[in-house]
C-alpha distance (Angstrom), angle and dihedral (degrees) to the residues before:
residue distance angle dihedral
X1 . . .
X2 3.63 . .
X3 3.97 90.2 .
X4 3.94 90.8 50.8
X5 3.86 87.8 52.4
X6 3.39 98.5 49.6
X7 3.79 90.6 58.9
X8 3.94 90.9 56.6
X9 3.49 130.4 79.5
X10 3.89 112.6 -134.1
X11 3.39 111.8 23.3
X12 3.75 135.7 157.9
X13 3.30 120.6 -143.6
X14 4.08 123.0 -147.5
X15 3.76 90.6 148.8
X16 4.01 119.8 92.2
X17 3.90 118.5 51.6
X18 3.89 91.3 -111.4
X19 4.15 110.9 130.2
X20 4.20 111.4 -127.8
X21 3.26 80.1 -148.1
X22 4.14 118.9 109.7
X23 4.00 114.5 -127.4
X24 3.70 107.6 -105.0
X25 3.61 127.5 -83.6
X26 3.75 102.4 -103.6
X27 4.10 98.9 42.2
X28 3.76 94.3 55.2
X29 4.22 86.4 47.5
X30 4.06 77.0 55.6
X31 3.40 96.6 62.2
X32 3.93 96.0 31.0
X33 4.31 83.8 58.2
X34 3.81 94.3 48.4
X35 3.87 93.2 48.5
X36 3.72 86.4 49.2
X37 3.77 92.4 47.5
X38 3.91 95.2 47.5
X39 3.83 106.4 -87.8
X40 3.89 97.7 150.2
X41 3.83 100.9 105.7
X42 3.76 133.8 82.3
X43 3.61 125.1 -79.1
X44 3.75 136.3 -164.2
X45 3.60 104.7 -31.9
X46 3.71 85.7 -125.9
X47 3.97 97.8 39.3
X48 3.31 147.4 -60.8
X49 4.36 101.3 -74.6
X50 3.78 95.0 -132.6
X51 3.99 83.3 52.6
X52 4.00 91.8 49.2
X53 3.77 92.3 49.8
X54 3.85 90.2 49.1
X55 3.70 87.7 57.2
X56 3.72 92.4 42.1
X57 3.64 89.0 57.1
X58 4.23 99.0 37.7
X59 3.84 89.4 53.0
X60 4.21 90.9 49.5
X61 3.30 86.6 43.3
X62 3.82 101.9 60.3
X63 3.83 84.0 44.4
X64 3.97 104.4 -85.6
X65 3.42 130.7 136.9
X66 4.44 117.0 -75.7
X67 3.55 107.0 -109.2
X68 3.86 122.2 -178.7
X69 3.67 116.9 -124.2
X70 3.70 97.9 -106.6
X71 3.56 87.6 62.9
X72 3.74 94.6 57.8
X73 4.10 117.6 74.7
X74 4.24 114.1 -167.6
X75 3.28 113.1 -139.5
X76 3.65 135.1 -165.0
X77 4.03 96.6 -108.0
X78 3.65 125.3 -17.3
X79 3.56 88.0 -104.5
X80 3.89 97.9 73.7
X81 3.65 85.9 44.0
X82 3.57 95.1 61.8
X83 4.31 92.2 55.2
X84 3.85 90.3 39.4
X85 4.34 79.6 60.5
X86 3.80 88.2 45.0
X87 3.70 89.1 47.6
X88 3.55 90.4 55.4
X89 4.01 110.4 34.0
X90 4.03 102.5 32.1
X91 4.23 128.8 76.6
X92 2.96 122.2 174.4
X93 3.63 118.7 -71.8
X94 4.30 88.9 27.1
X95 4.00 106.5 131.8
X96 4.20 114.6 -126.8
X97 3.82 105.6 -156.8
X98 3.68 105.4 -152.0
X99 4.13 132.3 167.9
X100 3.98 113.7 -100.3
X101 3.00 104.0 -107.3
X102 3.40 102.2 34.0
X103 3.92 142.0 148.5
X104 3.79 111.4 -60.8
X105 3.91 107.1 -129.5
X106 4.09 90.7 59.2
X107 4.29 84.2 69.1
X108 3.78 82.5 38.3
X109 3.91 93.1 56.6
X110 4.23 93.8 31.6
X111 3.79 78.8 56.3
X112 4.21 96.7 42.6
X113 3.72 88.8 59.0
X114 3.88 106.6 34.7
X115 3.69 99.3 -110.4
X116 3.72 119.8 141.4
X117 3.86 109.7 -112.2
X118 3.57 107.7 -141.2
X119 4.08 107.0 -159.2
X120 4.10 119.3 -156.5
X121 3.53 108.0 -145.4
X122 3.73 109.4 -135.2
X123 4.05 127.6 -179.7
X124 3.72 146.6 -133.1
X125 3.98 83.1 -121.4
X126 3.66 95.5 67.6
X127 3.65 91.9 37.8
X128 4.25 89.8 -107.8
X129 3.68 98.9 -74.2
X130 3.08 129.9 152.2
X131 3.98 125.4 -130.9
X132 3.45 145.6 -170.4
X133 3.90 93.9 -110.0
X134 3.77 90.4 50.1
X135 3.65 90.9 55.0
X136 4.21 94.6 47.3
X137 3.64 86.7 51.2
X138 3.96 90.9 66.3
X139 3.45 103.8 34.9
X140 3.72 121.7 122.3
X141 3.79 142.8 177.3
X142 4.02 75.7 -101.5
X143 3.48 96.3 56.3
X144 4.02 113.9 107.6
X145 4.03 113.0 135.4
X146 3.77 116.3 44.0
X147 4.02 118.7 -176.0
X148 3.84 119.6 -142.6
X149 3.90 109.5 -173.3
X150 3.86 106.7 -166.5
X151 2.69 121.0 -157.7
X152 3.88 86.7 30.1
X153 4.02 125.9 -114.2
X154 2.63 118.5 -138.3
X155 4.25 101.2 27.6
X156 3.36 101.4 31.9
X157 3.56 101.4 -131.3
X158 4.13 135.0 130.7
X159 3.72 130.2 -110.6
X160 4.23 98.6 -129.3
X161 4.01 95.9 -116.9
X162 3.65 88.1 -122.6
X163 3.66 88.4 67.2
X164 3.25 102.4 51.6
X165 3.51 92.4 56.1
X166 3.95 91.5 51.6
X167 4.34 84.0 49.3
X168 4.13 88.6 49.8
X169 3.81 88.4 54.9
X170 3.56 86.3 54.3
X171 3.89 93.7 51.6
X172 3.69 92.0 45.5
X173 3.83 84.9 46.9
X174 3.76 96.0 56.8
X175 3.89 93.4 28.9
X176 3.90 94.3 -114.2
X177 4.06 125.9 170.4
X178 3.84 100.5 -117.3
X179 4.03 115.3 -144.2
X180 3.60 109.4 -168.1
X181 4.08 110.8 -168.5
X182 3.98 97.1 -163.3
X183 3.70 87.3 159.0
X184 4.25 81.2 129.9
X185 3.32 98.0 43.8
X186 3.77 104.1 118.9
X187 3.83 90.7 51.0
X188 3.29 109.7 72.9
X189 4.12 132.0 129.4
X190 3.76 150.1 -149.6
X191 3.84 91.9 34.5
X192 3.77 92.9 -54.2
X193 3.34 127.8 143.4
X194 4.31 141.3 -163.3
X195 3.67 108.8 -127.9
X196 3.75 115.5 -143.1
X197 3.64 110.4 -122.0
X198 4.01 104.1 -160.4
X199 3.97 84.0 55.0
X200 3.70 83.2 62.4
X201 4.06 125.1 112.1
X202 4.46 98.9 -90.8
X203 3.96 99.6 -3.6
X204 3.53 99.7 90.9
X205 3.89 85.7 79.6
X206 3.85 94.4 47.9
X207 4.58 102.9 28.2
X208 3.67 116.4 96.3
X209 4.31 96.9 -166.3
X210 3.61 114.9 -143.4
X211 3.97 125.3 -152.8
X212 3.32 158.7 119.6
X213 3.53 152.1 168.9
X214 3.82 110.6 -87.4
X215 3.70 105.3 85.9
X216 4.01 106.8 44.3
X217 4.13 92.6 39.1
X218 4.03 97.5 29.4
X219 3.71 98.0 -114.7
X220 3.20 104.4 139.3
X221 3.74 97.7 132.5
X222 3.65 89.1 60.9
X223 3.40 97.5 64.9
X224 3.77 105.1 -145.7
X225 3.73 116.7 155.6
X226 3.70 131.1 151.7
X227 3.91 150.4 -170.8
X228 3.70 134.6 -155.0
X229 4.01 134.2 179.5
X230 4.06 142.9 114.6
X231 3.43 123.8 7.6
X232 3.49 90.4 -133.4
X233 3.82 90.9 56.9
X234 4.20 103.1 45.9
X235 3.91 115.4 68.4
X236 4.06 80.5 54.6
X237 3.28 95.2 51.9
X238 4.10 97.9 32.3
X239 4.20 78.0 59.6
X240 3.56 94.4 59.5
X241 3.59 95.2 47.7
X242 3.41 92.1 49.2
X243 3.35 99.1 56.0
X244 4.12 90.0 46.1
X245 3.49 96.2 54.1
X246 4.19 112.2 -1.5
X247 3.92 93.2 -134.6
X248 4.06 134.4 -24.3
X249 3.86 111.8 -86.5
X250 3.63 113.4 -78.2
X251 3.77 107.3 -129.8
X252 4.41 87.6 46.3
X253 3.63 86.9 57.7
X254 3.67 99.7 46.9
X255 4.29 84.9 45.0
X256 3.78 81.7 54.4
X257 3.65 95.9 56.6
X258 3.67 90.4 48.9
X259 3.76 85.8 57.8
X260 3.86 101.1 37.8
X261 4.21 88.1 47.2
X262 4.38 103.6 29.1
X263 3.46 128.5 70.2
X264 3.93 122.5 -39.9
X265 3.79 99.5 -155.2
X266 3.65 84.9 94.0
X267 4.16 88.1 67.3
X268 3.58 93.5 49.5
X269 4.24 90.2 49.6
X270 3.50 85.8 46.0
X271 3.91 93.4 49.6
X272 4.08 94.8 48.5
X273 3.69 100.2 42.4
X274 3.95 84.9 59.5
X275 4.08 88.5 41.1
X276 3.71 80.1 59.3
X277 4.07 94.1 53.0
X278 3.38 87.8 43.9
X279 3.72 97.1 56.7
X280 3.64 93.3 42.5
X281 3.58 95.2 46.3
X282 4.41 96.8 50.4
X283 4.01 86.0 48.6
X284 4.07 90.7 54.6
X285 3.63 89.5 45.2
X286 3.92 98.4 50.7
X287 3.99 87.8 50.2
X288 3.86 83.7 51.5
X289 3.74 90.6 51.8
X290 3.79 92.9 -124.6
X291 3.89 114.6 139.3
X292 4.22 118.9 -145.2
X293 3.76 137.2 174.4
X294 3.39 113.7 -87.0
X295 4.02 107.8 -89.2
X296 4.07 106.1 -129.9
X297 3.74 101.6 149.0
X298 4.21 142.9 16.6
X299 3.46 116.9 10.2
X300 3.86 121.0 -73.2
X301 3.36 126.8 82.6
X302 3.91 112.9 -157.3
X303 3.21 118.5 -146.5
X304 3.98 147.6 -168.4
X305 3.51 104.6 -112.3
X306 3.91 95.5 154.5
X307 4.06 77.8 73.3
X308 4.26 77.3 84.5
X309 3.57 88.8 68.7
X310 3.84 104.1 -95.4
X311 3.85 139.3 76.3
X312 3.78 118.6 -73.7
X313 4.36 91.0 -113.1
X314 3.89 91.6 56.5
X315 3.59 102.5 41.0
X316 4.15 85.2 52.3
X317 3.99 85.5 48.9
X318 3.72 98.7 46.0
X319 3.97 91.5 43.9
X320 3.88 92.2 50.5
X321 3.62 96.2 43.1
X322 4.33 97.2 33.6
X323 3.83 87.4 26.1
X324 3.45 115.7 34.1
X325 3.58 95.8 -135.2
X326 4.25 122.1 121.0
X327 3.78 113.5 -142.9
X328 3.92 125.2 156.4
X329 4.03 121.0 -122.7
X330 3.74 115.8 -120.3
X331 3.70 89.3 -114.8
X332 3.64 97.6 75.4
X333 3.38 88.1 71.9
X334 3.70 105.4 49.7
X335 4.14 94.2 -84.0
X336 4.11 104.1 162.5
X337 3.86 92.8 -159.7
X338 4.28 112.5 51.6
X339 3.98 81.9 -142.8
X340 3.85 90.9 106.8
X341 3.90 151.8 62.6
X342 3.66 143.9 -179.8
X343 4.08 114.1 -120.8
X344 3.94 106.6 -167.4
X345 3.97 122.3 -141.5
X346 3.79 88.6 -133.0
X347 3.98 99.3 119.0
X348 4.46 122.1 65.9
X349 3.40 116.2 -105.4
X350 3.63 94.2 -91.8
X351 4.31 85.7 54.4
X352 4.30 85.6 57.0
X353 3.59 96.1 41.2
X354 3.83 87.2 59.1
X355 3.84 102.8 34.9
X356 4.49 77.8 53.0
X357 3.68 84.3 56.3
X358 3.68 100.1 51.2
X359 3.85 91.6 35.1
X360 4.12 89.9 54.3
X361 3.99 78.2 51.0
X362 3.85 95.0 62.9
X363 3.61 99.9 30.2
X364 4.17 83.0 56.4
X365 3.93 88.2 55.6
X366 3.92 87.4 51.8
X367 3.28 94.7 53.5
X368 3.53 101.6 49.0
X369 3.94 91.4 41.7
X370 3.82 85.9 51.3
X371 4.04 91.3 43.4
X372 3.68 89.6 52.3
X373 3.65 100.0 51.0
């Protein structure tokens, strides 16, 4: 898709999970101060200490469990984090329980280290959440890493905390390695909320927490990411990453302090300007007559555009070549059905309303070409 729209001229772009928005004021003077005072070497393979303690205290903070810092490794981009995990947990043969559809690089890392990924199907008519039953139903003696994305990429909505207590019984049940990705966790709608799963009664032992600062204070381009969990579990995993990648970049992780330790008003901008997309967005698509989960956290809203009469991977085609508008089919991450795709909140208001209008363009053409037939 990306290849396609780099051949046309004009196109708008709600595809990748990369904030429009600029990183505020006083982080990028962060990492414009620490260049100017010398910050281009490595650091601590597994992150600068003051930047460690920052996390320590954001994450206990927003009601997780208290790590120390030497059980926290930075890495550069939660990404690389979660195959340095992989690297670590997974033989070949293991079983890595993840939510259908669910964020691409977890098949990518199942795949990197021979596990078997196990996929739960989930369904527009329970909103695609996860639950404790749908878990139990795919557990094996195999099973030993299960993901939990919340709030959920690619759909955008919340696991009810209540729920993800009832799933974490489960894990402790069947004595499974909990990942929780709550890299969205501070953007969340409607009065819901992302329950921190280490924080939990019994999973501190058995949660590896995954984060980082790109999504709630648009850094992506800094690349700072990071993990935390059992004692027993980090200096293998702090090896691995060190021989990946040596240490995070040195002026991202002093921008990340500066956003872990400054003001948080930022966050809360950041979190209404995409409530705002996310309004404007839903209403377009219920005039279109295109049906979505409910959006309760992130910033996508995925959405069932084979309800124009076509699979999900055409309709994304037509409206980026006939439309000029870049959205990613369900199927690229793990969808079973082609009915769906992911529509980021990465464009103002004024950038939706417009990619709507050239959207209701396409869909019109469908459904004339479809009526005629």
């Amino acid at each position: 898709m990306m290849d396609i729209a780099a051949e046309l001229p004009g196109v708008i772009k709600l595809g990748r999970g990369d904030p429009d928005l600029d990183t505020p004021e006083h982080i990028v003077r962060a990492g414009q101060d620490a260049l100017a005072g010398g910050a281009t070497h490595y650091t601590h393979p597994m992150g600068m200490l003051e930047l460690r303690q920052a996390i320590s205290d954001d994450i206990a903070t927003h009601g997780g469990a208290r790590y120390a810092p030497e059980h926290i490794v930075v890495t550069p981009g939660g990404q690389q984090a979660m195959f340095i995990i992989a690297l670590g947990l997974l033989d070949a043969g293991d079983e890595l329980l993840l939510a259908c559809p669910g964020y691409n690089p977890y098949i990518q890392a199942a795949e990197l280290t021979e596990a078997k990924l196990v996929q739960i199907r989930m369904s527009l008519e329970t909103n695609f959440t996860l639950t404790a039953e749908m878990v139990r139903a795919h557990v094996t003696p195999r099973s030993k890493v299960l993901v939990l994305i919340n709030p959920a990429n690619p759909t955008g909505t919340v696991i009810p905390p209540e729920e993800v207590e009832r799933i974490c019984r489960v894990a402790i049940e069947h004595d499974l390695i909990v990942v929780s990705d709550e890299i969205y966790a501070r953007l969340t709608y409607d009065g819901h909320r992302a329950q921190p799963v280490a924080a939990l009664p019994g999973m501190r032992e058995r949660t590896i927490t995954l984060s980082g600062v790109s999504k709630a204070y648009a850094m992506t381009g800094w690349r700072v990411g990071y993990f935390a969990g059992p004692a027993d579990l980090m200096p293998a995993l702090a090896e691995i990453h060190h021989g990946l990648a040596i240490s995070t970049s040195a002026v991202g992780q002093h921008a990340a302090i500066a956003a872990l330790t400054g003001p948080q008003d930022c966050v809360e901008r950041i979190r209404r300007t995409f409530d705002a997309r996310r309004r404007v967005l839903c209403d377009g698509l219920d005039q279109l007559g295109i049906s979505y989960a409910k959006p309760q956290g992130a910033f996508y809203v995925y959405a069932r555009v084979a309800d124009v009469g076509i699979p999900a991977t055409d309709f994304c085609e037509r409206l980026l070549t006939e439309g000029r508008v870049m959205i990613f089919p369900g199927r690229i991450y793990g969808d079973y059905t082609d009915d769906f795709a992911r529509i980021s909140l990465t464009q103002s208001v004024e950038g939706i309303e417009e990619c709507l209008r050239r959207m209701s363009g396409v869909v019109a053409a469908i459904r004339s070409e479809r009526a005629a037939s």
